[in-house]
N, C-alpha and C positions, 0 to 999 in steps of 0.2 A: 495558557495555551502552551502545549509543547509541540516538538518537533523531530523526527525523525529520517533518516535516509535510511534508503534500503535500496538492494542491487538483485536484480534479478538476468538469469539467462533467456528470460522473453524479451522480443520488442516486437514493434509494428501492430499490427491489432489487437494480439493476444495481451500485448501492455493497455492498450489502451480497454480492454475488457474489464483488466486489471484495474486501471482508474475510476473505470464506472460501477465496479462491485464494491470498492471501497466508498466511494461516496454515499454508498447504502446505511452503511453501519453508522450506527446512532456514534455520535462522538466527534465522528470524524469531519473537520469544519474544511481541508482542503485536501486538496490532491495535483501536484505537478510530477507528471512522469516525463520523460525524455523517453522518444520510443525509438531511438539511433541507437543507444547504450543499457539501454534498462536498469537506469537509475530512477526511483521514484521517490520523491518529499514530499510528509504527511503532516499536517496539522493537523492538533488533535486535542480533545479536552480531557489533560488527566484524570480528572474528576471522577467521567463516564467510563472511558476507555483506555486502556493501557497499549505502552508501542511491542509488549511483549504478548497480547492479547491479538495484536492485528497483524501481527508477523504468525502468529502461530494459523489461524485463521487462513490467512491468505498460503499456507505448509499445505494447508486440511482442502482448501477449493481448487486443486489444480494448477498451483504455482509451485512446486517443490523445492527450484533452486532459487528460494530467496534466503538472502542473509546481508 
């Protein structure tokens, strides 16, 4: 299992939208965002999924300022 952080300039629903489009994608095993700061922690199965796969992903659905 791996792990990633990522910062985005969304919070409050539109983070939280953000949590539940990711819990979509095959791979991904969690999702903690902080919707004060738009910080979100992924767990994730390298196997399936890569953290450069789910950052691009989430560029491409309407989250732009994530890095």
């Amino acid at each position: 299992m791996a792990e990633i952080t990522i910062f985005t300039d969304e919070t409050g629903t539109k983070l939280q939208q953000a949590e539940q489009f990711l819990m979509q994608m095959d791979g991904i095993e969690r999702v903690l965002a902080d919707t004060d700061d738009g910080e979100v922690k992924i767990e994730f199965d390298e196997r399936k999924i890569s953290g450069k796969y789910i950052i691009g992903t989430m560029q491409k659905y309407d989250f732009p300022n994530v890095h």
